[in-house]
TORLO-843339 format. One record per residue: chain; x, y, z of N, C-alpha, C, O, CB in turn; residue number from 1. Coordinates in Angstrom, 1 decimal, decimal comma, padded with zeros to 4 digits. Each point is the difference from the previous one (the first is absolute). Glycine has a CB too. Layout:
<nodes>
NODE / A / X / Y / Z / X / Y / Z / X / Y / Z / X / Y / Z / X / Y / Z / NUM
...
</nodes>
This chain:
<nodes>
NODE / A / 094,6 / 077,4 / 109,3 / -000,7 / 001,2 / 000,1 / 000,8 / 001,2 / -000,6 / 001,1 / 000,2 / 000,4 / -002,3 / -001,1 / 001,7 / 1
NODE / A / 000,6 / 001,7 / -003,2 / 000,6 / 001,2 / -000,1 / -000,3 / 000,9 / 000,5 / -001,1 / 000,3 / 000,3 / 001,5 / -000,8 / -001,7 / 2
NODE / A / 000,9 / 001,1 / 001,6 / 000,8 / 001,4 / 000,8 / 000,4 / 000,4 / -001,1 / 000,5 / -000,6 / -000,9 / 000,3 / 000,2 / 003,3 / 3
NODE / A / -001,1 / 001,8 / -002,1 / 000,6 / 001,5 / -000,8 / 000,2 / 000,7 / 001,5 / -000,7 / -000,1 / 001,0 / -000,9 / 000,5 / -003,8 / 4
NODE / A / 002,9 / 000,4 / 002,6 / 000,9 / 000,4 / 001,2 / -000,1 / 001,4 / -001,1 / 000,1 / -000,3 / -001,2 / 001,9 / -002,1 / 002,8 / 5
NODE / A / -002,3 / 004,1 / -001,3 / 000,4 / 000,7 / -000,4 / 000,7 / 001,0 / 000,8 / -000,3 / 000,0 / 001,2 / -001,2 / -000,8 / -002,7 / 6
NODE / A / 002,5 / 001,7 / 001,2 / 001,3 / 000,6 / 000,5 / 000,2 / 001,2 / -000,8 / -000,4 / 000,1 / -001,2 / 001,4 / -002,3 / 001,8 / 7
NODE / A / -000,4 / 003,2 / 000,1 / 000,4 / 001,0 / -000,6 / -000,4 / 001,3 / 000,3 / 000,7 / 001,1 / 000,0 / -000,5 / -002,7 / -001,3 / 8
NODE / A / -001,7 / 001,5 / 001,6 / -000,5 / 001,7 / 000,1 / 000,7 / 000,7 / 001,0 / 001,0 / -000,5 / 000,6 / -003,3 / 000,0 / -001,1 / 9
NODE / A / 001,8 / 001,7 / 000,6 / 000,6 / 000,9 / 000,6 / -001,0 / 001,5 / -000,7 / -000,9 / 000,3 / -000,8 / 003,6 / -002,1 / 001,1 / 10
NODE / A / -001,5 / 002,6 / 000,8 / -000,3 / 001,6 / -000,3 / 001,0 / 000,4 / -000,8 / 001,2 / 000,1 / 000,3 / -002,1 / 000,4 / 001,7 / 11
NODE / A / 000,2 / 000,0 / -003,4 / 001,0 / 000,9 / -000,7 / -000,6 / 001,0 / -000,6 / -001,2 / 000,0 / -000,3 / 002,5 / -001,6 / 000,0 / 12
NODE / A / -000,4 / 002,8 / -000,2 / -000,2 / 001,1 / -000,4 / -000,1 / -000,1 / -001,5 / 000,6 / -000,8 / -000,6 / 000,3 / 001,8 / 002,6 / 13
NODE / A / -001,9 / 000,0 / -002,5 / -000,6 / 000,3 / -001,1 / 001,3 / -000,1 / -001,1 / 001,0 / 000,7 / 000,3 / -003,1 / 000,9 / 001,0 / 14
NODE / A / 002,1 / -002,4 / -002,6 / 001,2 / -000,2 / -001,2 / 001,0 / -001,4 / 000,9 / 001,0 / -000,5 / -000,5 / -000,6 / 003,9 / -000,8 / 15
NODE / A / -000,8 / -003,7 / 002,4 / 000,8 / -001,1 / 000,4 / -000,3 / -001,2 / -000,4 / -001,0 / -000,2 / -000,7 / 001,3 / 001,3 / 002,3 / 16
NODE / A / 000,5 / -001,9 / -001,4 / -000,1 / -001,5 / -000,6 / -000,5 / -001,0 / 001,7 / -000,3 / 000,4 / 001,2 / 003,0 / 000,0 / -003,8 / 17
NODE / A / -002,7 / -001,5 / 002,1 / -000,3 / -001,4 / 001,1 / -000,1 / -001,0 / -000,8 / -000,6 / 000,0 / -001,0 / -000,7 / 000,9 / 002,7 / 18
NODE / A / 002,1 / -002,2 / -001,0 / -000,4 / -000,8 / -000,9 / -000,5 / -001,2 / 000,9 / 000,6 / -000,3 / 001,0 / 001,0 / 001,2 / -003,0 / 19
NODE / A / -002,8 / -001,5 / 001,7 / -000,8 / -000,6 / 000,5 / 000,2 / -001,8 / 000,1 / -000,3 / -000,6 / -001,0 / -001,0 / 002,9 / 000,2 / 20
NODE / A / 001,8 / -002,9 / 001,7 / -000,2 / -001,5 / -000,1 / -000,9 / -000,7 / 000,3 / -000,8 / 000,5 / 000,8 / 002,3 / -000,5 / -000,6 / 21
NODE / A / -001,9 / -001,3 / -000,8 / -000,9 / -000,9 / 000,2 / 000,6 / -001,5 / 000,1 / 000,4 / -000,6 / -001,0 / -001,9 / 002,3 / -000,3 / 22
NODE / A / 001,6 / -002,2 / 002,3 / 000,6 / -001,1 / 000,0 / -001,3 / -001,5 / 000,2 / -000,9 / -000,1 / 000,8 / 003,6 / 001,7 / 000,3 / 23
NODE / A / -002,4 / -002,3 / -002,0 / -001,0 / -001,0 / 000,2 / 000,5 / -001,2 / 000,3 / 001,2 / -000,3 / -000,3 / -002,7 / 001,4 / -001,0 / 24
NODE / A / 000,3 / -002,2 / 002,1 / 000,6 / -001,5 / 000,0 / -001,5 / -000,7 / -000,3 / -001,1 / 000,5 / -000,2 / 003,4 / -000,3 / 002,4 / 25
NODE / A / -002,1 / -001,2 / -002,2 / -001,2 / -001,0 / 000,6 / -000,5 / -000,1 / -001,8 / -001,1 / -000,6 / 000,0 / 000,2 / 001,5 / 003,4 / 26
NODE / A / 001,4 / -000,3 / -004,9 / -001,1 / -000,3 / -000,9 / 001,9 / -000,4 / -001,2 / 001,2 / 000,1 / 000,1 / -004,7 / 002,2 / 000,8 / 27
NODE / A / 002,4 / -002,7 / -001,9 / 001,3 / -000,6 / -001,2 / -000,2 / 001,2 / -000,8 / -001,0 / 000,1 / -000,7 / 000,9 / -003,2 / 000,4 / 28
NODE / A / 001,5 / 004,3 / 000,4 / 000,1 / 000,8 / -000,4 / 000,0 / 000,5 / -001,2 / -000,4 / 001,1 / -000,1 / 001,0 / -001,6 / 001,7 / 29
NODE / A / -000,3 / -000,2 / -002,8 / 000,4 / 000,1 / -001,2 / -001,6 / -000,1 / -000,6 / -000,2 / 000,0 / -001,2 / 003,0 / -001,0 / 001,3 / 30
NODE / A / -004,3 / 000,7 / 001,3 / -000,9 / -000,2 / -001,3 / -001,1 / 001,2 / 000,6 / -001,2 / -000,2 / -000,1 / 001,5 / -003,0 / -000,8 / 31
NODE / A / 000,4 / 004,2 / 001,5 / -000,8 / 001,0 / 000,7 / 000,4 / 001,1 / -000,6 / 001,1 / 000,2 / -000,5 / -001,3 / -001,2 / 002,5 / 32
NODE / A / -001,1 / 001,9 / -002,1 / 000,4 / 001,5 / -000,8 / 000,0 / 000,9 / 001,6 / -000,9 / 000,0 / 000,8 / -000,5 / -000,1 / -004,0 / 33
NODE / A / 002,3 / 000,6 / 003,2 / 000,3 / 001,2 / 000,9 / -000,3 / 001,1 / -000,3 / 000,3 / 000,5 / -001,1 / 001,2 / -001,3 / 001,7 / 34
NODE / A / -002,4 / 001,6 / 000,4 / 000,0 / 001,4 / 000,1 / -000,3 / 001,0 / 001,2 / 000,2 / -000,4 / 001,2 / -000,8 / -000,3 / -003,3 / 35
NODE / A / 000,2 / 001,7 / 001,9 / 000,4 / 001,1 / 000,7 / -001,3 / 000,8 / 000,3 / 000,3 / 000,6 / -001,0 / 002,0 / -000,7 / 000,0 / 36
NODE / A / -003,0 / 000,5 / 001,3 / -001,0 / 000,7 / 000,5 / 000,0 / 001,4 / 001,0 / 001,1 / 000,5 / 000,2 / -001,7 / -002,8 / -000,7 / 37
NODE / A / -000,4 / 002,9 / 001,0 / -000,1 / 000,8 / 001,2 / -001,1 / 000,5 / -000,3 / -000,6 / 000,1 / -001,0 / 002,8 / 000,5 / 001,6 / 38
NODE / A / -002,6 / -000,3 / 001,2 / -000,8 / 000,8 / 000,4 / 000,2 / 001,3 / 000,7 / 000,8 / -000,1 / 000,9 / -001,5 / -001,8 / -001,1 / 39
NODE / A / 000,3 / 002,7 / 000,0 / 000,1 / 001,2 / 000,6 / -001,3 / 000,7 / 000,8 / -001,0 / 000,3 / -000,7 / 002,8 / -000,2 / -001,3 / 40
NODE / A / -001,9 / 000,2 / 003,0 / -000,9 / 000,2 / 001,0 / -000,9 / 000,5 / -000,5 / 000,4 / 000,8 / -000,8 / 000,8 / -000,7 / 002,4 / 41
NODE / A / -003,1 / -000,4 / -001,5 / -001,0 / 000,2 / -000,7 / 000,1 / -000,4 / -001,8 / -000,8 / 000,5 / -000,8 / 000,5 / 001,2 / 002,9 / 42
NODE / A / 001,2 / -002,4 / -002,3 / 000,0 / -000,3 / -001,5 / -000,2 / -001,7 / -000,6 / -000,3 / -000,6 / 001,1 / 002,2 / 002,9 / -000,9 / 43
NODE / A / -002,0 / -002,8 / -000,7 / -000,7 / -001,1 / -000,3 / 001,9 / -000,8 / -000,7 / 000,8 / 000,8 / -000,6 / -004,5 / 000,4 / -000,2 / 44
NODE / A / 004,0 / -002,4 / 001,0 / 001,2 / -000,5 / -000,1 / 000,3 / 000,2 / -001,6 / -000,9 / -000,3 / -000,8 / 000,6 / -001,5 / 003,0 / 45
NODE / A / 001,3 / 002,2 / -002,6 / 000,2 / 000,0 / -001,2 / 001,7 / -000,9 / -000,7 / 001,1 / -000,2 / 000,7 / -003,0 / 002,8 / -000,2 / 46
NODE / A / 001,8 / -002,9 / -001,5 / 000,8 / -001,2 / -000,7 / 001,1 / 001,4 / -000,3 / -000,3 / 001,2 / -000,3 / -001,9 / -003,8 / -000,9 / 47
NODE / A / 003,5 / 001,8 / 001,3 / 001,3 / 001,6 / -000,1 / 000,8 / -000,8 / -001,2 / 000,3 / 000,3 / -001,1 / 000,4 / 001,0 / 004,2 / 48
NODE / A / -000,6 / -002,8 / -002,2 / 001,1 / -000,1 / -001,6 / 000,0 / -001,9 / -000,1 / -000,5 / -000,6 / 000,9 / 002,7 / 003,4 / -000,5 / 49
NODE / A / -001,7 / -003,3 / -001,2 / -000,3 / -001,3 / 000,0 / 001,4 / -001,1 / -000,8 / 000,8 / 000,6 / -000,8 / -003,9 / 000,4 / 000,8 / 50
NODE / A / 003,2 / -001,8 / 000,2 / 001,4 / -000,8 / -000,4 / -000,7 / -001,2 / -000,4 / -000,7 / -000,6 / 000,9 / 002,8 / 001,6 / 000,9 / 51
NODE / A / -001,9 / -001,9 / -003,5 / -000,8 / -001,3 / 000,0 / 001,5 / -000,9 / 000,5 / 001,0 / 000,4 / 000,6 / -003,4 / 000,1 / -002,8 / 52
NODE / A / 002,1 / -001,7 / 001,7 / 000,4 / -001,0 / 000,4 / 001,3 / 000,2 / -001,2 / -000,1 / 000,7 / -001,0 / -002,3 / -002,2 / 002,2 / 53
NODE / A / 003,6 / 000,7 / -000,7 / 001,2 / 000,4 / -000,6 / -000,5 / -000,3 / -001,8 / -000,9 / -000,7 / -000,4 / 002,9 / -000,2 / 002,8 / 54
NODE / A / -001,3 / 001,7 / -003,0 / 000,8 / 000,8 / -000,4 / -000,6 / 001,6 / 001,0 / 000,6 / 001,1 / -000,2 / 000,0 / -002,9 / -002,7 / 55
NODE / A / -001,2 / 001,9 / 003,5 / -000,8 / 001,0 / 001,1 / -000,2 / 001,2 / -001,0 / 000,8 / 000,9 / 000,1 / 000,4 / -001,6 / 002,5 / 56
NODE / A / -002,6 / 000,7 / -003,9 / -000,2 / 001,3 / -000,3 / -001,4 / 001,0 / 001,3 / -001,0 / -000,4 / 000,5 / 001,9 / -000,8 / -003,5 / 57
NODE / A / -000,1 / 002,6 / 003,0 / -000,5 / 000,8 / 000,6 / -000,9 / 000,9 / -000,3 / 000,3 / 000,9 / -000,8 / 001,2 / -001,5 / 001,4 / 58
NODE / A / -002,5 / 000,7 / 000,1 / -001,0 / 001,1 / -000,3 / 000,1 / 001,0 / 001,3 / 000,2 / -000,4 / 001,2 / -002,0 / -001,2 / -002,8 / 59
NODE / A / 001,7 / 003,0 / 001,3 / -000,9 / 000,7 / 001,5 / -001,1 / 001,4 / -000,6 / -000,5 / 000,2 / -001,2 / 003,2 / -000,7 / 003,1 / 60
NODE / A / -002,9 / 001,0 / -001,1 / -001,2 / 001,2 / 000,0 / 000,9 / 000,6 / -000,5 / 001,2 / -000,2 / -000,2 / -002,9 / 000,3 / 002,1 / 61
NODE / A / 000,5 / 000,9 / -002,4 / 000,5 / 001,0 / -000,4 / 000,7 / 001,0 / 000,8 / 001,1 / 000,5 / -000,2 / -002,7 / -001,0 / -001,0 / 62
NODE / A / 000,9 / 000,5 / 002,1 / 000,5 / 000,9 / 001,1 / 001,7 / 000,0 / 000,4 / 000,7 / 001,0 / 000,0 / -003,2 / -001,5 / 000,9 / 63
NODE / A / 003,1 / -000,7 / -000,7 / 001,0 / -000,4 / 000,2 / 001,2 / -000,3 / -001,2 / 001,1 / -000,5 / 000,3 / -002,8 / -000,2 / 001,5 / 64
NODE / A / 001,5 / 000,9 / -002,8 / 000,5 / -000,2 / -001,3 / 001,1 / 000,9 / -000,4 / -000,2 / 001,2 / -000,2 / -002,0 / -001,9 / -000,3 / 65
NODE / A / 003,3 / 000,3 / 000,5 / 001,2 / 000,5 / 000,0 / 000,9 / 000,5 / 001,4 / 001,1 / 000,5 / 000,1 / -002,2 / 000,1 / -002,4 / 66
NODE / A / 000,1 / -001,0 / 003,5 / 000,4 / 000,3 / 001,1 / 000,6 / -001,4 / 000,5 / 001,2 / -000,3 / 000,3 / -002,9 / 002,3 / -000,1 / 67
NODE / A / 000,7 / -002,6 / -000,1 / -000,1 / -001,8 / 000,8 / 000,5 / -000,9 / -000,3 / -000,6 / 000,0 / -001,1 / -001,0 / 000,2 / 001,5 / 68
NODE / A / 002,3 / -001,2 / -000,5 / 000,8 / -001,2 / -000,6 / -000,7 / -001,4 / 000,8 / 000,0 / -000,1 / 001,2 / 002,5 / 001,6 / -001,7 / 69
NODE / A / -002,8 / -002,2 / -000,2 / -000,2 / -001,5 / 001,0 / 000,9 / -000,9 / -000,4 / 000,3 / 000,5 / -001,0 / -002,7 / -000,4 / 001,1 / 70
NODE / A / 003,2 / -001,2 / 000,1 / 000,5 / -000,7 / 000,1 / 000,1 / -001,5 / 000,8 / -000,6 / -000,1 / 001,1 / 000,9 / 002,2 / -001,8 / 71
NODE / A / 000,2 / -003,0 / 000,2 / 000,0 / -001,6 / 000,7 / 001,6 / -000,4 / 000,3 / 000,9 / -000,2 / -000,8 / -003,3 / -000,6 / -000,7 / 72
NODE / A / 002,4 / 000,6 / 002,4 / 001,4 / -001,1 / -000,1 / -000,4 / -001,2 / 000,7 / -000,1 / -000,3 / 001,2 / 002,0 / 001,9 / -001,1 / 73
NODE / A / -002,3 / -002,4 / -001,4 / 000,0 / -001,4 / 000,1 / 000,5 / -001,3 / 001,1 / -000,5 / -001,0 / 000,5 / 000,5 / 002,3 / -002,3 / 74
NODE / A / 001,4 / -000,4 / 001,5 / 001,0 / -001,1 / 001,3 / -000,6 / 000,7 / 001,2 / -000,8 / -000,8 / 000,5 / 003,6 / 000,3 / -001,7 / 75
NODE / A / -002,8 / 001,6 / 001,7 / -000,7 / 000,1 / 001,3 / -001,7 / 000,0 / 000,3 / -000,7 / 000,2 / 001,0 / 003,0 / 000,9 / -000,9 / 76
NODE / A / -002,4 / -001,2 / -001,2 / -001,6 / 000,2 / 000,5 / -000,6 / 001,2 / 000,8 / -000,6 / 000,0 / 001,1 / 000,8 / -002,4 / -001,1 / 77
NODE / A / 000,0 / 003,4 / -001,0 / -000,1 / 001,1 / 000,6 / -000,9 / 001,0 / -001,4 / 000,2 / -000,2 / -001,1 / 002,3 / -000,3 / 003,0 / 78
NODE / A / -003,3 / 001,5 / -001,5 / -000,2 / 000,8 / -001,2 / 000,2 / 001,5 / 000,9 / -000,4 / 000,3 / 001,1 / -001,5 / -002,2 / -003,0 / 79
NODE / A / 002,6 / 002,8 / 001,0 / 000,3 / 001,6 / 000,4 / -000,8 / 000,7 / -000,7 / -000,6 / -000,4 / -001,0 / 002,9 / 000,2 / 001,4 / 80
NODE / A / -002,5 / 001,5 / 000,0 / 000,0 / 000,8 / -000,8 / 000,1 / 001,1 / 000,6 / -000,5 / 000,3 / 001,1 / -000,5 / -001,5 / -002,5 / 81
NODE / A / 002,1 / 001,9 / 000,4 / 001,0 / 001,1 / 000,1 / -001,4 / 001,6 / -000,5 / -000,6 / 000,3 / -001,1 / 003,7 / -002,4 / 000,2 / 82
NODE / A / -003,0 / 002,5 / 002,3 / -000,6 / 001,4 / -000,6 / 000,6 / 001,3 / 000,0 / 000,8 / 000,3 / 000,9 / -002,5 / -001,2 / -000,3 / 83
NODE / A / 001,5 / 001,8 / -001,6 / 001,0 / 001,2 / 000,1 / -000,9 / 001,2 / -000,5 / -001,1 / 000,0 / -000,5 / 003,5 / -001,5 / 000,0 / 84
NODE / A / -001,7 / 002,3 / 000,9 / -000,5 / 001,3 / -000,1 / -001,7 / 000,2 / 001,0 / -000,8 / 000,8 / -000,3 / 002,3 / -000,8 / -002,4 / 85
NODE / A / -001,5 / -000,5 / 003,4 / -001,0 / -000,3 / 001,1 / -001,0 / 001,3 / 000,1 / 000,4 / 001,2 / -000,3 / 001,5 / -002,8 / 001,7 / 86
NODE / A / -003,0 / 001,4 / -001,2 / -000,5 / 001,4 / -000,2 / -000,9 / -000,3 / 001,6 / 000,3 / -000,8 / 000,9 / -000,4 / 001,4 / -004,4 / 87
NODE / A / -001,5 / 000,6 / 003,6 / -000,3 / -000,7 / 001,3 / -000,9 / -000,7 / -000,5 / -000,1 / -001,1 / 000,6 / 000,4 / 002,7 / 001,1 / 88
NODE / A / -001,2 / -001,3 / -003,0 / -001,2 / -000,8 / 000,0 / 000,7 / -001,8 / -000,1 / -000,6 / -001,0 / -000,4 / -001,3 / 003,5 / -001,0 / 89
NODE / A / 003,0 / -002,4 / 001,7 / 000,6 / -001,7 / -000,2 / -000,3 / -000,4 / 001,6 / 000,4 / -001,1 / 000,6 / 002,1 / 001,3 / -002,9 / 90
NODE / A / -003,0 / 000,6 / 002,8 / -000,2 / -000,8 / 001,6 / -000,5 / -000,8 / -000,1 / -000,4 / -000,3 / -001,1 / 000,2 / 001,6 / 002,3 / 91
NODE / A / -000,3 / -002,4 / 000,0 / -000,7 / -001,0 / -000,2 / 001,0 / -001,5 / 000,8 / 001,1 / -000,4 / 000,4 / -002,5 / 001,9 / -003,0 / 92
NODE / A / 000,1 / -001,9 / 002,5 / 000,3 / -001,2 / 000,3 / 000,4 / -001,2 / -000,6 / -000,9 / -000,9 / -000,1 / -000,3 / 001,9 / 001,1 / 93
NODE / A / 002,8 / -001,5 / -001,6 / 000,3 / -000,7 / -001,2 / 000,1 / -001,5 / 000,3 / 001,0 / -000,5 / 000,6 / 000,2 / 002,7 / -001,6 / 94
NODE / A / -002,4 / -002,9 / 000,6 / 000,2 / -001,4 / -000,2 / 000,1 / -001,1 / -000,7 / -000,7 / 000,0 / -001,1 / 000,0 / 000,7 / 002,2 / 95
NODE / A / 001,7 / -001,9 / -000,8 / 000,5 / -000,8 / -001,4 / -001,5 / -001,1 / -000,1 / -000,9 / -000,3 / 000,8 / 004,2 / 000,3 / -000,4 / 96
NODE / A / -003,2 / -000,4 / -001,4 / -001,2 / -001,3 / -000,5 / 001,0 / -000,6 / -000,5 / 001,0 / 000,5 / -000,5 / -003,5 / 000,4 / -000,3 / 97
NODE / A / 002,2 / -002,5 / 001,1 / 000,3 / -001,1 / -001,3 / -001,2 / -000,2 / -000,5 / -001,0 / 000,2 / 000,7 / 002,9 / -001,6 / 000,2 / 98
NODE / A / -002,0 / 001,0 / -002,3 / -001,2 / -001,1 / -000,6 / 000,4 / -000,8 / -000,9 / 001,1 / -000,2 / -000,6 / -002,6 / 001,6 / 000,7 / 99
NODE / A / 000,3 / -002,0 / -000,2 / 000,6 / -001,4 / -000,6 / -001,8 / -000,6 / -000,4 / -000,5 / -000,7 / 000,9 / 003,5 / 000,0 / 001,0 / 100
NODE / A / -003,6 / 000,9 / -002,7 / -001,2 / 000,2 / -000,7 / -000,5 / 000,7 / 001,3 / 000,4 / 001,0 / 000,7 / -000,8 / -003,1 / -002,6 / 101
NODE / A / -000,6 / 001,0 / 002,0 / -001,2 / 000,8 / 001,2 / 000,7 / -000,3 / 001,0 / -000,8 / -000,1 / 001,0 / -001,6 / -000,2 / -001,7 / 102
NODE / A / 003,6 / 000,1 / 001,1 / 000,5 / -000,3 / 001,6 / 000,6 / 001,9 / -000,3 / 000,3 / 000,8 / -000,9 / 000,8 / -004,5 / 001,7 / 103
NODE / A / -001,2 / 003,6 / 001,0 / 001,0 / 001,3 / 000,2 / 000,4 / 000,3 / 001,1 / -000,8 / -000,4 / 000,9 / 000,0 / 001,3 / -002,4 / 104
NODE / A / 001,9 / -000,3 / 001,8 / 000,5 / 000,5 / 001,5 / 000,7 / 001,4 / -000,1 / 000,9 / 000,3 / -000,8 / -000,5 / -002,8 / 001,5 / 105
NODE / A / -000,8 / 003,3 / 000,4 / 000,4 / 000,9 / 000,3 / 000,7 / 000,6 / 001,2 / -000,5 / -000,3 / 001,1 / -000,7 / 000,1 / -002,6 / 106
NODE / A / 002,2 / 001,0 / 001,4 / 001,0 / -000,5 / 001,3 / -001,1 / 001,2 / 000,9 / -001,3 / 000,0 / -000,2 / 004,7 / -000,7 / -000,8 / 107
NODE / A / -002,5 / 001,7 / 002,1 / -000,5 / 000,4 / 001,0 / 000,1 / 001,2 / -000,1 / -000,5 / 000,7 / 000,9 / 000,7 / -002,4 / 000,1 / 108
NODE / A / 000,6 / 002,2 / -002,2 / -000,1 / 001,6 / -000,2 / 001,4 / 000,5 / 000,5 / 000,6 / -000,8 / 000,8 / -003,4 / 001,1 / -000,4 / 109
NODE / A / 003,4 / 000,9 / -000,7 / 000,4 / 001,0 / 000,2 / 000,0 / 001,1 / -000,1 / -000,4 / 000,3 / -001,1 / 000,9 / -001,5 / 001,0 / 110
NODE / A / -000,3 / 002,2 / 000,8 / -000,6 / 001,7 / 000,1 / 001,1 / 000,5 / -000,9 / 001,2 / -000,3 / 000,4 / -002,3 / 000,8 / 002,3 / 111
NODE / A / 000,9 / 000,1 / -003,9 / 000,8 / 001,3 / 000,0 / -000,9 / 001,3 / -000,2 / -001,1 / 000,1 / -000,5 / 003,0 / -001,5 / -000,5 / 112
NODE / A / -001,0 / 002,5 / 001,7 / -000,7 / 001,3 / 000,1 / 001,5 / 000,9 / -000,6 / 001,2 / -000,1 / 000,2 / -003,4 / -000,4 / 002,3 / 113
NODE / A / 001,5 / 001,2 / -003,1 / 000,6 / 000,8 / -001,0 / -000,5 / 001,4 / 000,4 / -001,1 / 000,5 / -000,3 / 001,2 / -002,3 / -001,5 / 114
NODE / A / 001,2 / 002,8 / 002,7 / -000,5 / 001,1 / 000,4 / 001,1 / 000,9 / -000,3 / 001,0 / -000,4 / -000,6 / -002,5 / -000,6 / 002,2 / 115
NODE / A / 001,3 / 002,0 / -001,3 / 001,2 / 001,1 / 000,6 / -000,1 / 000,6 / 001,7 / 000,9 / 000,8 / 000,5 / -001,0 / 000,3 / -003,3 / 116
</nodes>
């Protein structure tokens, strides 16, 4: 069975960083694309940033673009992503996906809120 474990949120202030984990088990890693999503209260889930399968090329929103980093480490089976310069509209609710064609899993979310 796959598990996605996500980690990290928190409360941080406006230009701050977080960096977000996703730890997974239960799927054969190397043939899953990882990514990143959120929802933000009254808003419809939206796609933030995405990691393919090794050599892992990356896409994200616009929104997030020069701010957000996604990443994989392989040996642990983990995907991050490093955010910085944090603003508020980055609130929300940030959850990891594996896929793997039409299969998919998504872990259980993490809050970050981005205030002063």
């Amino acid at each position: 069975q796959v598990q996605l474990v996500e980690s990290g949120g928190g409360l941080v202030q406006p230009g701050g960083s977080l960096r977000l984990s996703c730890a997974a088990s239960g799927l054969t890693w190397n043939i899953y694309v990882l990514s990143w999503s959120r929802q933000a209260p009254g808003k419809e889930r939206e796609l933030v940033a995405s990691v393919g399968i090794p050599p892992g090329a990356t896409d994200y929103a616009d929104s997030v673009k020069g701010r957000f980093s996604i990443s994989r480490d392989n040996a642990k089976n983990t995907v991050y992503m490093q955010m910085n310069s944090l603003k508020p509209e980055d609130t929300a609710v940030y959850y990891c996906k594996g896929s793997r064609g039409s299969e998919s899993a998504w872990g259980q979310g993490t809050q970050v809120i981005v205030s002063a």
